[in-house]
KERO-739184 format. One record per atom (N, C-alpha, C): residue in three letters; x, y, z. Coordinates in steps of 0.2 Angstrom, whole numbers, plus 5000, padded with zeros to 4 digits. Layout:
! KERO-739184
ALAXYZ ...
This chain:
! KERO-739184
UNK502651405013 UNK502651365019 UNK502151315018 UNK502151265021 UNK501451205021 UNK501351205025 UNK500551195027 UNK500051195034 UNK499751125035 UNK500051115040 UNK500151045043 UNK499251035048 UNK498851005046 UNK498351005049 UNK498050945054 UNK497450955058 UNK497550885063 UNK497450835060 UNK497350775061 UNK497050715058 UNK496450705060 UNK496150665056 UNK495450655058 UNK494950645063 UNK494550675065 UNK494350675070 UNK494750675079 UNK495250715075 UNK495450755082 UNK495450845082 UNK495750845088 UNK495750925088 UNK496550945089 UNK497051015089 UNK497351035089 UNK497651045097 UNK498050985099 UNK498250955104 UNK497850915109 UNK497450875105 UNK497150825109 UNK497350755104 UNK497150715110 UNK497550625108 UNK496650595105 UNK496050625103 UNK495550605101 UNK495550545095 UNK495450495096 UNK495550425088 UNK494950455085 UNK495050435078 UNK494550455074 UNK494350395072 UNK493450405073 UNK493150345071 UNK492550375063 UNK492650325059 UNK492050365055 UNK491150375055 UNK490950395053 UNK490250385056 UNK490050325051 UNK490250295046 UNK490150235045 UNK489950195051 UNK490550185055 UNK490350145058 UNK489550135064 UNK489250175064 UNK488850185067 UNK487950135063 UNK488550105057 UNK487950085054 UNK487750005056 UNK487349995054 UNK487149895060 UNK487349875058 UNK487749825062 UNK488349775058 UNK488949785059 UNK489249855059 UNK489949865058 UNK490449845065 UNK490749825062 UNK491349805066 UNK491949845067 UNK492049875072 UNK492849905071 UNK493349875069 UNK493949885066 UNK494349845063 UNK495049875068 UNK495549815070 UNK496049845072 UNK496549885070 UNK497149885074 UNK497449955071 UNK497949905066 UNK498149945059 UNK498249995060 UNK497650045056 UNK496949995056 UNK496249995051 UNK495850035056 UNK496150045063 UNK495650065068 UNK495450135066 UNK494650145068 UNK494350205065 UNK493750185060 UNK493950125054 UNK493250125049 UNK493250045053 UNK492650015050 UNK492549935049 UNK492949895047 UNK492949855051 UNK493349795048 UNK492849735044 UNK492249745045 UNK491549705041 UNK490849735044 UNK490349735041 UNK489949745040 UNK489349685042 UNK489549635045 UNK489149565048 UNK489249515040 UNK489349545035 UNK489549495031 UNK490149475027 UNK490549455029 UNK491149445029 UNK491349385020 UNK491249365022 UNK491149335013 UNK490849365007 UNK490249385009 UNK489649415007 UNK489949495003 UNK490249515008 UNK490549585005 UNK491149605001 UNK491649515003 UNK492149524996 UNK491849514990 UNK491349454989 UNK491149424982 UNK490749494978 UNK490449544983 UNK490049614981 UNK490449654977 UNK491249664982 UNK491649704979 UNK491949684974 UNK492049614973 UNK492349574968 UNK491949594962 UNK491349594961 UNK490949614959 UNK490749664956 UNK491049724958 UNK491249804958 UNK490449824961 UNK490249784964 UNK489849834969 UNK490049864976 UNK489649934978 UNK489849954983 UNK490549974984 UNK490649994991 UNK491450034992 UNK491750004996 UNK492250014999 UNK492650015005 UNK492750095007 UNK492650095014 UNK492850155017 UNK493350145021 UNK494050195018 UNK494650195019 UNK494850255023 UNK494350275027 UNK494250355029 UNK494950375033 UNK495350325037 UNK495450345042 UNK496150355038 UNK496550355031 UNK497050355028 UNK497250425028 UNK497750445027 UNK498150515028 UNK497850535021 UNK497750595018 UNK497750635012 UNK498350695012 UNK498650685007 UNK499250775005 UNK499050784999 UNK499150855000 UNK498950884990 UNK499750934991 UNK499750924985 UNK500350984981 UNK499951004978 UNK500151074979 UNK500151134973 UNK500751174971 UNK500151214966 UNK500751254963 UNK501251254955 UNK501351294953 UNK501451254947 UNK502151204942 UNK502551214948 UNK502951174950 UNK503051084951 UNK502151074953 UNK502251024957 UNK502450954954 UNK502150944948 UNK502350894944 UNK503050884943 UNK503450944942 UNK504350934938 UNK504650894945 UNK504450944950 UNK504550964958 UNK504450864960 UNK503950824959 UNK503850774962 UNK504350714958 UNK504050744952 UNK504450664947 UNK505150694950 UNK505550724949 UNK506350734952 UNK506650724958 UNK506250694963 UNK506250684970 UNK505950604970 UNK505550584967 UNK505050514966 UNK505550454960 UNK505250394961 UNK505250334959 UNK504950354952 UNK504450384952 UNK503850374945 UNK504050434939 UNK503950434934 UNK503750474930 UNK503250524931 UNK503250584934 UNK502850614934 UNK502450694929 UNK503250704925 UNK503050774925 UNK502750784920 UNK502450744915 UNK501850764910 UNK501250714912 UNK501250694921 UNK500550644921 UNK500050704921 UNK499450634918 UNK498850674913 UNK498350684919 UNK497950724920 UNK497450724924 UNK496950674925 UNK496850674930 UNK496450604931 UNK496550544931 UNK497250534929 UNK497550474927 UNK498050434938 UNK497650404937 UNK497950364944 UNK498750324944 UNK499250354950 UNK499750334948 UNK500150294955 UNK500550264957 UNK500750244962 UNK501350284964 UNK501850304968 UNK502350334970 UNK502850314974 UNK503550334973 UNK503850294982 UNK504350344982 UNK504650364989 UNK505250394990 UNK505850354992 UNK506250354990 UNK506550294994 UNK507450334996 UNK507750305000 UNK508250345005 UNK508950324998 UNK509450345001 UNK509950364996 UNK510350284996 UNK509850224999 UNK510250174997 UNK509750134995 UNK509250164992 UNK508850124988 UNK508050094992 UNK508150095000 UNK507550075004 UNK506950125005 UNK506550075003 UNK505850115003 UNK505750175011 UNK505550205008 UNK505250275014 UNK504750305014 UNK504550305010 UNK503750355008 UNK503450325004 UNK502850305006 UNK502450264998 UNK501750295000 UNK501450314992 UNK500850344991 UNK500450344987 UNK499950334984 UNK499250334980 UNK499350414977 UNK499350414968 UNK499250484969 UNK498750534961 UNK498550574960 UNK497850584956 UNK498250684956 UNK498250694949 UNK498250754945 UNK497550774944 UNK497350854945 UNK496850864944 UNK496950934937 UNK497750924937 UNK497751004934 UNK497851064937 UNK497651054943 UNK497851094949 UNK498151094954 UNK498251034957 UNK498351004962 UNK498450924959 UNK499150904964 UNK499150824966 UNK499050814974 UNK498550754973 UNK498150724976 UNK498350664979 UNK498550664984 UNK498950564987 UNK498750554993 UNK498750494993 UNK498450485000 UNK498950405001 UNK499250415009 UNK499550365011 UNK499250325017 UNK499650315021 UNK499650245027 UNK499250305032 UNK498850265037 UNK498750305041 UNK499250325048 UNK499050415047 UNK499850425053 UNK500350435050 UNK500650415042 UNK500950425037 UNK501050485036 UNK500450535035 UNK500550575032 UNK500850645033 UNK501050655041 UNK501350685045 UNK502250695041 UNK502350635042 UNK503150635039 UNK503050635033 UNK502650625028 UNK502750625020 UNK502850745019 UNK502450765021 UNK502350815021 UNK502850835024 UNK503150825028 UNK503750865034 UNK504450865029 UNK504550795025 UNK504850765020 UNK504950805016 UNK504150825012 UNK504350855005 UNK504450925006 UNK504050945011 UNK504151005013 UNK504951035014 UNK505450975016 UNK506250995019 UNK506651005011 UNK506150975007 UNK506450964999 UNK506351024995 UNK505851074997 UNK505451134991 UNK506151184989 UNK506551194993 UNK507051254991 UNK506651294987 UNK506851324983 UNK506451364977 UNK506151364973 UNK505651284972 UNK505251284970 UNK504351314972 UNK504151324966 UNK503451364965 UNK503151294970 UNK502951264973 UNK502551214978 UNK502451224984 UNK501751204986 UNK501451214994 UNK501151144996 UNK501451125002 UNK501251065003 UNK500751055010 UNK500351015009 UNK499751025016 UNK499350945018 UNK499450925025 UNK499050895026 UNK498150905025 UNK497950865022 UNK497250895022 UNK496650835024 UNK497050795029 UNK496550715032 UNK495950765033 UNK495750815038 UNK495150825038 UNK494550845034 UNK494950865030 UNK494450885024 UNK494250835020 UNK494650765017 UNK494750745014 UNK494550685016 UNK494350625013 UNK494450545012 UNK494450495008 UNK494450445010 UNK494750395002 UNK494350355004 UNK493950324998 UNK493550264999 UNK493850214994 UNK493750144993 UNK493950094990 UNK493450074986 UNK493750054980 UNK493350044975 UNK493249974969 UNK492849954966 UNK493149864964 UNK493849894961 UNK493949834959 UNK494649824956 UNK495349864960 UNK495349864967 UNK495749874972 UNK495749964970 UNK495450014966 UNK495650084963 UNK495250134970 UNK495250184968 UNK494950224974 UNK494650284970 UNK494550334977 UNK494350404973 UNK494250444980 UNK494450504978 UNK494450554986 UNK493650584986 UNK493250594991 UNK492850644995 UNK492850695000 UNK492550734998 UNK492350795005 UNK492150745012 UNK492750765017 UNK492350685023 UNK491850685025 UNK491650765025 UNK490850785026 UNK490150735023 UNK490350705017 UNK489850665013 UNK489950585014 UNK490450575018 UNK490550495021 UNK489750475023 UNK489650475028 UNK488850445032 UNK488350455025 UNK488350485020 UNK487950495014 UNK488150445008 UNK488650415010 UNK488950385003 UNK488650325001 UNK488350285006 UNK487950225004 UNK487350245000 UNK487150284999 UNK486450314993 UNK486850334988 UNK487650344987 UNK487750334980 UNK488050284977 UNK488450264981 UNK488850184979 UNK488750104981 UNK488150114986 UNK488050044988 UNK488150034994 UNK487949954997 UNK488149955003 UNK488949945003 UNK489249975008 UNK489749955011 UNK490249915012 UNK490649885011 UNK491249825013 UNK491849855017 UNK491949805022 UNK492449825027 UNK493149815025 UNK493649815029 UNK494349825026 UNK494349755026 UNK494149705028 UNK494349635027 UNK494349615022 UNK493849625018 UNK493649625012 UNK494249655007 UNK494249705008 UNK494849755003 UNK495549715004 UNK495749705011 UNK496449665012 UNK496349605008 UNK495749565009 UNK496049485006 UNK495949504999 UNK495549534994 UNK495549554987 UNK496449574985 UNK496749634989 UNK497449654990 UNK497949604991 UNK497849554996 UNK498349504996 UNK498349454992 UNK497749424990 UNK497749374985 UNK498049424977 UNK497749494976 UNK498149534970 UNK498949514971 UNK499049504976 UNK499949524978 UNK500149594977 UNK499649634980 UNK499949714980 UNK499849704985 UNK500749734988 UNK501149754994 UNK500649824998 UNK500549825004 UNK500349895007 UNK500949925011 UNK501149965011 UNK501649995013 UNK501749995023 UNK502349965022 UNK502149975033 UNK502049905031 UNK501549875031 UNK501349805037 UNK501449755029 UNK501849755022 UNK502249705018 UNK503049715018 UNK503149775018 UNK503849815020 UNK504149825027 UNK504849825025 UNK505049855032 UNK505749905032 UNK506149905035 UNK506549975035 UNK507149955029 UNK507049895028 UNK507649865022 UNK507349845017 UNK506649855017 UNK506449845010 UNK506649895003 UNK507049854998 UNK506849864990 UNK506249864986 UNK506449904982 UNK505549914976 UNK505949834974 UNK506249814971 UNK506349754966 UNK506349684971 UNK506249664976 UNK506149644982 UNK505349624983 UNK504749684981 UNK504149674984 UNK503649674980 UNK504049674972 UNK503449664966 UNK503349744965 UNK503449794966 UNK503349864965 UNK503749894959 UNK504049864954 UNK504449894950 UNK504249934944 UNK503749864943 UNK502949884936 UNK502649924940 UNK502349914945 UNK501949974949 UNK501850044951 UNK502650064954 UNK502950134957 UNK503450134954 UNK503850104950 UNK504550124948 UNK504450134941 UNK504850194937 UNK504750224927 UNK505550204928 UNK505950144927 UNK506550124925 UNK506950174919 UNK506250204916 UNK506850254910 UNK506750324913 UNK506650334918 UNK506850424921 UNK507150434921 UNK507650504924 UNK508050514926 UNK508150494932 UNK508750544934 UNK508950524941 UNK508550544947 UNK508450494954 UNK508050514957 UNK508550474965 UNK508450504970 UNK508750464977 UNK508850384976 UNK509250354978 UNK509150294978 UNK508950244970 UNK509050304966 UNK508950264959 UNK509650204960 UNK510050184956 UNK510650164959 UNK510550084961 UNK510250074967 UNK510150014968 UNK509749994965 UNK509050024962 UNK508649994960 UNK508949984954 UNK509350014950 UNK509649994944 UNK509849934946 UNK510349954949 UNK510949884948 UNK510649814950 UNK510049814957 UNK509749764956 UNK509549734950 UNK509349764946 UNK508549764940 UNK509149734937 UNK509849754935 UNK510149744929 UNK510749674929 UNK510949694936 UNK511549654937 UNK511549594942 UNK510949604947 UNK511149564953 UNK510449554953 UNK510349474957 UNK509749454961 UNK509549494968 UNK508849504969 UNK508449564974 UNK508949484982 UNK509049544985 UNK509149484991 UNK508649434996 UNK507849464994 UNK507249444996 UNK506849434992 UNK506249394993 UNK505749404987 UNK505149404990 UNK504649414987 UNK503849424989 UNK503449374988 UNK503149334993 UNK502549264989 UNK502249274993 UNK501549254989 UNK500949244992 UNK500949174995 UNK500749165000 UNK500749095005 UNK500149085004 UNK499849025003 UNK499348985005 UNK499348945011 UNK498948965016 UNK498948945022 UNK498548865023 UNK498848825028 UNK498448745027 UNK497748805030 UNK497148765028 UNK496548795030 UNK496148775034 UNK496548725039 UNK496448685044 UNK496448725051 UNK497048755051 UNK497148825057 UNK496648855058 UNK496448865064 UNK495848905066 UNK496249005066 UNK496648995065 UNK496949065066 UNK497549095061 UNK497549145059 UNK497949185055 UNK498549205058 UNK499049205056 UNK499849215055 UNK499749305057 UNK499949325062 UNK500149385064 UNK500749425060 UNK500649495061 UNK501149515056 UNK501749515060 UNK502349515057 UNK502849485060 UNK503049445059 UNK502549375059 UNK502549295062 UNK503249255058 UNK503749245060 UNK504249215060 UNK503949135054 UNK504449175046 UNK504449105042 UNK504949045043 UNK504648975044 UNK505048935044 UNK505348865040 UNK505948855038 UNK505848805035 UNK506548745035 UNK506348705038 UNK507048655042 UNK507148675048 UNK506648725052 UNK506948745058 UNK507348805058 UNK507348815053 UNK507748905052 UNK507448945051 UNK507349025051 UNK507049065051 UNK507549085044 UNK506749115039 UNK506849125033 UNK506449185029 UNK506149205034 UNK505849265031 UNK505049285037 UNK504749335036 UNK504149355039 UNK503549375035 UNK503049345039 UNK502449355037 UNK502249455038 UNK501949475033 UNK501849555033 UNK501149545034 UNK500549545028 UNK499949535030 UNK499749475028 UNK499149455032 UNK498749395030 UNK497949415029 UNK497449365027 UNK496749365028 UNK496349315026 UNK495649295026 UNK495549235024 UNK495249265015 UNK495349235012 UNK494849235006 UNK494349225005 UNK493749244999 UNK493049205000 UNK493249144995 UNK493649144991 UNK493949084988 UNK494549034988 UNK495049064989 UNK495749044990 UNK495749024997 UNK495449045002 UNK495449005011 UNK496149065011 UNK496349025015 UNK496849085024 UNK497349095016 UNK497849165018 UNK498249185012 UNK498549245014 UNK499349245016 UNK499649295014 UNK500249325012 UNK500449375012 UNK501049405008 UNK501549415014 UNK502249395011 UNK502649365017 UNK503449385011 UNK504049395013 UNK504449415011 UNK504949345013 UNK505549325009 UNK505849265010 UNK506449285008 UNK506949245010 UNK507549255008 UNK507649225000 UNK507949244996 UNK507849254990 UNK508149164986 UNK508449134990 UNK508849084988 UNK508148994993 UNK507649014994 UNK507348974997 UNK506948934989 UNK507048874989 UNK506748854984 UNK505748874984 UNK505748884976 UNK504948904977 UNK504548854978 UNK504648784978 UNK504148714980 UNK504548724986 UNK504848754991 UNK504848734999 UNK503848725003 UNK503848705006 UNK503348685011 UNK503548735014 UNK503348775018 UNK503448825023 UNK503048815029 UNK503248835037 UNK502948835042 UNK503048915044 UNK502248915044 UNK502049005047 UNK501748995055 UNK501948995061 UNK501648985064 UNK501348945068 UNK501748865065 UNK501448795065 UNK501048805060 UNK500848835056 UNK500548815050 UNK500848825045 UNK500748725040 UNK500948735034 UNK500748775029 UNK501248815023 UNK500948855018 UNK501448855013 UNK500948835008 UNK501548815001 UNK501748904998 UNK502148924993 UNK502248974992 UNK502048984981 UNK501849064983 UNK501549074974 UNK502249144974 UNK502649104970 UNK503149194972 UNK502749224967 UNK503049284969 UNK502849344966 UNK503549374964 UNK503849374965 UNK504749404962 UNK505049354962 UNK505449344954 UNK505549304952 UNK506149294955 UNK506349244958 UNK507349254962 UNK507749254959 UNK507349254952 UNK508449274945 UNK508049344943 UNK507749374945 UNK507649454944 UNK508349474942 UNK508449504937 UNK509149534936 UNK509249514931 UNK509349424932 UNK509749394926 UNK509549394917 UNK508849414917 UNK508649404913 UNK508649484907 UNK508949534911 UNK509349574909 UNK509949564902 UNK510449534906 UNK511049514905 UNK511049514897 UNK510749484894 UNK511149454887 UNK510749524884 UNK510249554885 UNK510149614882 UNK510649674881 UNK510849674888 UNK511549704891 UNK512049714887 UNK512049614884 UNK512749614880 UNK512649594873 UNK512049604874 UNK512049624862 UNK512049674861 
């Protein structure tokens, strides 16, 4: 059976938010939901990307859900259920994950780390409730135990958009190993201008892996069969993704950022939404937005009342360039 435990800084039928004791430090700023619980900046807001950029210091990602699988099972048990290649990943080696529903759309996305004894993943916050309930309804006869373990457990953020877990107990201690600090704001605009999707607030309940740049990322195209492989095939092979992923450049005139959701326009028509935004310390206001796949990529777009040119990110003849290898 798996043992489903509270989240962070709550207790066992209480509605308590969890805040981390970062925040307690001078300067921090709480960040909104769905970031609510760590900083969203530390009073220096430019100052803390270019650090990170830099590969100094952390991000505290505290408030993110953690699951471990055990067991000796868990590896064969994951890759045959998952997007990725999992059953001879190597310890310590960091991998991306997705589960996706029997018509191809994204359901479960997750960060994940072999230790040899345990895989180690950590998702969306609030996420981790159903990823667990999920794999849990999957075990039938396999050798595997699955467990929420937010309390025990935390993810900090590290340069090059990478991570690493801690005992939580060591959080308020981690500035004497890694450095000052940097807020989520910092780690999103590093993230958006990367053009790596966050699961929830880039995606939505129709999203495809081939759709939002996660193919090289989450998806091993030569596995076996897994849920929803199928569509991703036949996209990837035969047919253009119905949407695609770009990063917007926002006019940097706007005093204010494009909300998630925020309706994309272009002629007057609605043509796709803005998922995340933030400001860059280089690039100015920037974010990742999904479009109807057939929008020309020099369109000018309006987000908001604000103009924003597009950088795609999935190509809109994804598929095509399949074909002729198909047919030699």
């Amino acid at each position: 059976m798996s043992e489903t435990v509270s989240a962070p800084g709550s207790g066992p039928g209480t509605e308590q938010p969890y805040r981390s004791p970062l925040l307690e430090r001078p300067g921090a700023v709480e960040a909104d939901p769905p970031d609510a619980g760590v900083a969203a900046h530390y009073g220096g807001i430019a100052r803390e990307q270019r650090r990170l950029e830099a590969g100094e210091g952390f991000v505290d990602l505290s408030h993110r859900d953690v699951v471990t699988v055990t067991g000796p099972d868990r590896l064969t048990w994951l890759h045959s259920l998952t997007t990725q290649h999992l059953s001879d990943l190597t310890p310590g080696v960091t991998t991306e994950v997705l589960l996706l529903s029997p018509q191809g759309r994204i359901e479960h996305a997750f960060s994940g780390i072999d230790d040899g004894e345990t895989f180690w993943a950590h998702t969306e916050p609030g996420a981790g409730a159903a990823l667990v309930a999920f794999l849990d309804s999957m075990r039938f006869m396999m050798r595997v135990e699955v467990r929420l373990v937010t309390p025990a457990h935390a993810v900090v953020g590290l340069a090059g958009l990478t991570w690493r877990l801690v005992p939580r107990e060591q959080l308020a201690a981690l500035p004497d190993e890694l450095g000052e600090p940097a807020g989520t704001w910092a780690w999103e605009a590093l993230r958006i201008a990367a053009g790596v999707v966050r699961f929830t607030q880039d995606t939505d309940e129709r999203s495809i892996p081939n759709e939002v740049g996660l193919l090289e990322r989450a998806v091993h195209l030569d596995k076996g069969c897994y849920r929803g492989q199928e569509t991703v095939a036949r996209v990837h092979t035969l047919g253009r993704p119905p949407r695609r992923l770009v990063l917007l450049h926002l006019d940097g005139s706007a005093e204010h950022l494009p909300v998630h959701g925020a309706a994309i326009e272009l002629d007057g028509r609605s043509v796709g939404q803005v998922g995340s935004s933030a400001r860059h310390h280089e690039l100015g206001p920037v974010a990742l937005a999904v479009v109807k796949r057939n929008i020309p990529v020099d369109a000018v777009l309006l987000v908001d009342g604000v103009a924003a040119s597009q950088e795609a990110l999935v190509d809109p003849e994804a598929g095509l360039h399949v074909r002729p290898r198909l047919d030699g």
